[in-house]
C-alpha positions in Angstrom: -11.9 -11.0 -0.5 -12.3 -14.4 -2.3 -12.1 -17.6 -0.5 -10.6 -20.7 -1.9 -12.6 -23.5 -1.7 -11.1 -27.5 -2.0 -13.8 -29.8 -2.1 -13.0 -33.2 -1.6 -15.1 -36.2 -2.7 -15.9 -38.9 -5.2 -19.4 -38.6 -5.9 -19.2 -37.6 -9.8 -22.2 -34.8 -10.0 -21.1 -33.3 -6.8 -18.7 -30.9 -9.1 -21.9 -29.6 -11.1 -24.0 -29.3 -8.3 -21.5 -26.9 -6.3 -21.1 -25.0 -9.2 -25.0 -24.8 -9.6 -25.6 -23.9 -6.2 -22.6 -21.3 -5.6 -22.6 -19.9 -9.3 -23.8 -16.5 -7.9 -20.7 -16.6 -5.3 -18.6 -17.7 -8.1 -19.2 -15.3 -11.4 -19.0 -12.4 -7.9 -15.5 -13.9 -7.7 -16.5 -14.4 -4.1 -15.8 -18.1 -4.0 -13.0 -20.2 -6.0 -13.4 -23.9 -6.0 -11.0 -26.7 -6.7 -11.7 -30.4 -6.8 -10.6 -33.6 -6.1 -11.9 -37.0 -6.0 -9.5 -38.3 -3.0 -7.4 -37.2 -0.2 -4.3 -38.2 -2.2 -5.4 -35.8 -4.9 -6.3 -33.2 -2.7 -2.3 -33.0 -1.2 -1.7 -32.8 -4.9 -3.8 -29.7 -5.2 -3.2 -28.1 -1.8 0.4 -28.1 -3.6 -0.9 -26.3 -6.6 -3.1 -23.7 -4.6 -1.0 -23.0 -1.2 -3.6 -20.1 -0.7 -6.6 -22.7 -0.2 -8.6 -21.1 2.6 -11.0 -24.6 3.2 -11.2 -28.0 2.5 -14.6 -29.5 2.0 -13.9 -33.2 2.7 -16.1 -36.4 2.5 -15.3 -39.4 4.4 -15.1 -42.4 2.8 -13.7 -42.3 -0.3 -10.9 -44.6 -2.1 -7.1 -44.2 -1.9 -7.0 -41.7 0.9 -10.1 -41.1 3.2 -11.1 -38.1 4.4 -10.2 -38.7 8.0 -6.1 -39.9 7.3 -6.5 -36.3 5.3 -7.7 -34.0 7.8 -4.6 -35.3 10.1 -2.2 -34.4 7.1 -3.8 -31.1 6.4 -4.1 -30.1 10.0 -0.3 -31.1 11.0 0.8 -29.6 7.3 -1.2 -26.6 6.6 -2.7 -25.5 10.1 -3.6 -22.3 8.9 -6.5 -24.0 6.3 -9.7 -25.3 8.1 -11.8 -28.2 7.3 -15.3 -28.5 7.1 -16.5 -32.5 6.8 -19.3 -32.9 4.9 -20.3 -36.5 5.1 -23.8 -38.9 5.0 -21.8 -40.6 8.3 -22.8 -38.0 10.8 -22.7 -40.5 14.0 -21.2 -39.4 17.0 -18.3 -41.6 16.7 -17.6 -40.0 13.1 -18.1 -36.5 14.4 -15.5 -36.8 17.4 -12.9 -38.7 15.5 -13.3 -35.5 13.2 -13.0 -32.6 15.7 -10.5 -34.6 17.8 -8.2 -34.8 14.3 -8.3 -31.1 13.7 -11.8 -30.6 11.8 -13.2 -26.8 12.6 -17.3 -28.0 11.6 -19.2 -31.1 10.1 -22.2 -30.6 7.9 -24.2 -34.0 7.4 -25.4 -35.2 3.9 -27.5 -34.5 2.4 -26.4 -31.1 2.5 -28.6 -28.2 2.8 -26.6 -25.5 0.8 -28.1 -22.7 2.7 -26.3 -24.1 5.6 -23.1 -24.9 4.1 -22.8 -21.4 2.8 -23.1 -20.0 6.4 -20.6 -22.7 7.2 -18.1 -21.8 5.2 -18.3 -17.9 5.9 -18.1 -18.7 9.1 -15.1 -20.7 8.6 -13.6 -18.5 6.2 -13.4 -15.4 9.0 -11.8 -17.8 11.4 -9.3 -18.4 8.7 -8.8 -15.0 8.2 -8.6 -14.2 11.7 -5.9 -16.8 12.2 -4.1 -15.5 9.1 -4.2 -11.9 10.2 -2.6 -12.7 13.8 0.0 -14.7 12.3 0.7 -11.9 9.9 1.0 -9.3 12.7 3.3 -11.5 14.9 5.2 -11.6 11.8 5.2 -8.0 11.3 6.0 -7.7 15.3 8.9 -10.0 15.1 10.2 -7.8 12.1 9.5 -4.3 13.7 11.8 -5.5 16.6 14.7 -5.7 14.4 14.0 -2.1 13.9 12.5 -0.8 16.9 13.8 -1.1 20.9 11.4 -3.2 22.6 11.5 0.4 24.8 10.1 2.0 21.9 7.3 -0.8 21.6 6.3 -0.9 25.5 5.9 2.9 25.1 3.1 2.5 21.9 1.6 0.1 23.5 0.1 2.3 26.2 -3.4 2.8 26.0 -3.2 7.2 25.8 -0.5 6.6 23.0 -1.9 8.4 20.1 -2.8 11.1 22.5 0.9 10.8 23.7 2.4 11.1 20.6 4.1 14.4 21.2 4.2 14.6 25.0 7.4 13.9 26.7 8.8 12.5 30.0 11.9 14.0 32.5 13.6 10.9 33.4 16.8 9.8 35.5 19.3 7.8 32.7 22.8 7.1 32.4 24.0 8.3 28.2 26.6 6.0 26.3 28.2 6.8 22.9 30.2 4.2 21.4 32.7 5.2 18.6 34.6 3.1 16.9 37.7 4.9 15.8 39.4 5.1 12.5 36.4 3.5 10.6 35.5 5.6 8.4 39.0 5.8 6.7 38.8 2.2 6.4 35.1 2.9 4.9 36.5 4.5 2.3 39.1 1.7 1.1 36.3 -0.8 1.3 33.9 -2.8 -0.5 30.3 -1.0 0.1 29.0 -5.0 1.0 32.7 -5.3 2.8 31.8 -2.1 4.9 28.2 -3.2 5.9 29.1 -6.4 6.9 32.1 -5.5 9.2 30.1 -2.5 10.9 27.5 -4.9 11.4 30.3 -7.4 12.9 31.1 -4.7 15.8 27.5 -3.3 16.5 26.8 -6.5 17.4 29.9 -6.8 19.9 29.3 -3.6 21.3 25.1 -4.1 22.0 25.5 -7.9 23.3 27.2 -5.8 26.3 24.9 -3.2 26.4 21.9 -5.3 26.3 23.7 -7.6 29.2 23.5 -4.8 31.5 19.7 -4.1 31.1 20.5 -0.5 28.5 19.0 -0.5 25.0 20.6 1.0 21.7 18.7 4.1 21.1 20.2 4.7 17.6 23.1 4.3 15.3 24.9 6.3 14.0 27.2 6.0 11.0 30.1 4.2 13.1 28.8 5.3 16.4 26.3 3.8 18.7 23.8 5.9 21.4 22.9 3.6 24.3 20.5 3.9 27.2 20.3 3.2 30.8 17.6 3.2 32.9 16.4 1.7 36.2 18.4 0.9 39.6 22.0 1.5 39.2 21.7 3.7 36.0 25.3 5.0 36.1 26.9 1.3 37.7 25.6 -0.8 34.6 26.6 1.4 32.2 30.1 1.7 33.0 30.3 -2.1 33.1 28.6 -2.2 29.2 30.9 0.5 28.0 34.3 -1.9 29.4 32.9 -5.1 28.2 32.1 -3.2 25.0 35.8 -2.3 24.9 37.0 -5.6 25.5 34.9 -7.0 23.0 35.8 -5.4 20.5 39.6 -4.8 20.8 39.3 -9.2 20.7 37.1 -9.5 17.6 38.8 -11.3 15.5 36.1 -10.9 12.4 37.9 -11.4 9.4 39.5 -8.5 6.7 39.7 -8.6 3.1 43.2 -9.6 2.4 45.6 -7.0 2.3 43.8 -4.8 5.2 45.1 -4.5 8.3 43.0 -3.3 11.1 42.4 -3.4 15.0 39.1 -2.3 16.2 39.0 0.4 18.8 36.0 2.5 20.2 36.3 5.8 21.7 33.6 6.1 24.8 31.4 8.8 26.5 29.5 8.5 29.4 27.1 11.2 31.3 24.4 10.7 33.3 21.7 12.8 35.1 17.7 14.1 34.0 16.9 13.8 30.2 13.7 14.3 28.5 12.5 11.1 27.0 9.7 11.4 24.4 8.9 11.8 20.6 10.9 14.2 18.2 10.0 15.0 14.9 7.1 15.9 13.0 3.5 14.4 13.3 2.3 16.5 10.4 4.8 14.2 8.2 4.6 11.1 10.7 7.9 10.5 11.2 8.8 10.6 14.8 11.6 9.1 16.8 11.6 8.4 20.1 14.6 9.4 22.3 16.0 11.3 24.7 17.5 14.7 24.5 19.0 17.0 26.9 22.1 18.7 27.9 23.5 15.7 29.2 23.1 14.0 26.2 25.3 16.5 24.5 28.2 16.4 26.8 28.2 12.5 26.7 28.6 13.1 22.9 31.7 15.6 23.2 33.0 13.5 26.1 33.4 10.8 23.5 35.0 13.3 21.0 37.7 14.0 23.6 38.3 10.7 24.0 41.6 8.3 22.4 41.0 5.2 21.0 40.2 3.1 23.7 39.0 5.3 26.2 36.4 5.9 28.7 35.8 9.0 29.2 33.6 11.1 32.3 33.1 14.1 33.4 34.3 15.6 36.9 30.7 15.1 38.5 29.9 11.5 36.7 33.7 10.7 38.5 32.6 12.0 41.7 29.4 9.5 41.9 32.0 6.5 40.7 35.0 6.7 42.3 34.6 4.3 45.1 33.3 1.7 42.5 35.4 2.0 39.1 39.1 2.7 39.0 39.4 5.9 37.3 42.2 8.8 36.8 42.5 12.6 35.7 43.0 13.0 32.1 42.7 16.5 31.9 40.9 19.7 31.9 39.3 20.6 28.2 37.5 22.7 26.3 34.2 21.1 25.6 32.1 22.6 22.1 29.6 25.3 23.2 30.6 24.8 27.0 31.7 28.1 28.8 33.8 27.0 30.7 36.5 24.2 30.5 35.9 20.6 32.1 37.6 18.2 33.9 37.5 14.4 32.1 38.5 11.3 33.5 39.2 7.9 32.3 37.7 4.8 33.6 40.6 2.5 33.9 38.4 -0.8 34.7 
């Protein structure tokens, strides 16, 4: 990897000599060096070269010294280290240097043997830095994909050997439909659709996420949500009501000429799920989730559901009716069920 080199000072021959002395380093395309004869001039070429790796500075020299640069280039470009290499190598010189940001200080005249070890050494911390501010980066951008659940889980040390095991877990299941979308999808602008969707996910999850559950996917117009923990069954009732609310209030504009009131149809189940990795780690493309029975019947509870509804089953009512205000809706036919069930509505 090459490493882009700034050296900063006004001594005239100092150019040739580096090239002399690193010509090896450069013709390997190991090294690239730029040059400039004052600090001024070497802001001006940070500019042109953003990926400069390390500055090479002198001290004295006219217009700009090599001191005033260091505290630009440290408060500016943090992520570039500076080596001074200077004939004033006094102790007073040397802890004005390190206390302004400097990461080493080679004293004139130079031995090149020695700055070349200095300057691989500084290039790894540079690319050490670079690297962890990359992966936070990357982090901050895999959250926007992944549940934070989903990143505690690989960050267990037996991970890879956990990639296909699975888990029995206690959870409360919450599907979130909003109804009479996907008509409306259809009379839409593709960019008009995403945005809009986008408008009442985010309603819908800012309850969820209040209440301690995590989104464990989307789908189309629907949302699958998550609780875990103390209470399980409690906090997820309260998301899926302030989900309601929210989004019956949004007020997030139409394209003119469409009328349209959001409403979301909800299911809620709770009881053991298997929580692990499903798919296929011959192609590498896993997902982590839950599955289960009672995932199922949350789904067809929401099915059976009218806009607006909250929708449980006899036993979920059972473990809720002290707590919620609910009432019989009626007795259905649930999709590959044997026999018919008993829903209820959660009133508030």
């Amino acid at each position: 990897m090459k490493t882009k080199i700034l050296v900063v000072d006004d001594e005239a021959d100092l150019e040739l000599l580096i090239k002399q002395k690193f010509r090896r380093k450069i013709r390997e395309n190991a090294y690239e060096f730029v040059f400039a004869n004052n600090g001024q001039e070497a802001l001006e070429r940070i500019l042109q070269n953003p990926d400069t790796d390390i500055i090479l500075s002198d001290i004295n020299m006219p217009v700009m010294d090599g001191l005033t640069l260091l505290t630009r280039t440290h408060t500016e470009h943090p992520t570039m280290k500076t080596v001074i290499v200077s004939a004033y190598g006094d102790l007073g010189n040397l802890r004005t240097a390190m206390n302004r940001g400097a990461f080493d200080f080679v004293v004139k005249p130079v031995d090149f043997h020695d700055l070349e070890v200095t300057i691989e050494k500084t290039a790894d911390e540079v690319r050490q830095l670079r690297d962890t501010l990359r992966a936070i980066q990357e982090n901050n951008i895999l959250k926007m994909y992944v549940d934070e659940t989903v990143l505690k889980f690989m960050t267990r040390p037996d991970f890879e050997n956990r990639l296909m095991a699975s888990e029995t877990v206690e959870a409360t299941v919450v599907f979130l439909d909003i109804c009479g979308f996907t008509s409306l999808a259809e009379q839409l602008q593709p960019a008009d659709v995403v945005t809009l969707l986008n408008t009442y996910f985010d309603l819908m999850v800012k309850e969820v996420i209040a209440q301690g559950g995590y989104v464990d996917k989307f789908m189309g117009d629907a949302v699958m949500a998550v609780f875990r923990g103390e209470h399980h069954l409690d906090r997820a009732i309260d998301a899926a009501l302030s989900a309601r609310t929210a989004l019956h209030q949004s007020d997030a504009p139409l394209p003119p000429g469409f009328e349209y009131r959001p409403e979301v149809s909800i299911g809620v189940n709770t009881g053991e799920v298997v929580s692990g990795n499903i798919g296929s780690a011959s192609l590498k493309r896993l997902d982590y989730t839950i599955i289960g029975d009672v995932v199922n019947t949350c789904q067809r509870l929401q099915a059976s559901g009218k806009p607006g509804q909250v929708i449980i089953s006899e036993a979920v009512y059972l473990k809720v009716k002290e707590s919620f205000k609910c009432q019989y809706v009626s007795e259905v036919k649930l999709k590959n069920k044997a026999q018919p069930v008993k829903i209820y509505e959660v009133v508030e």
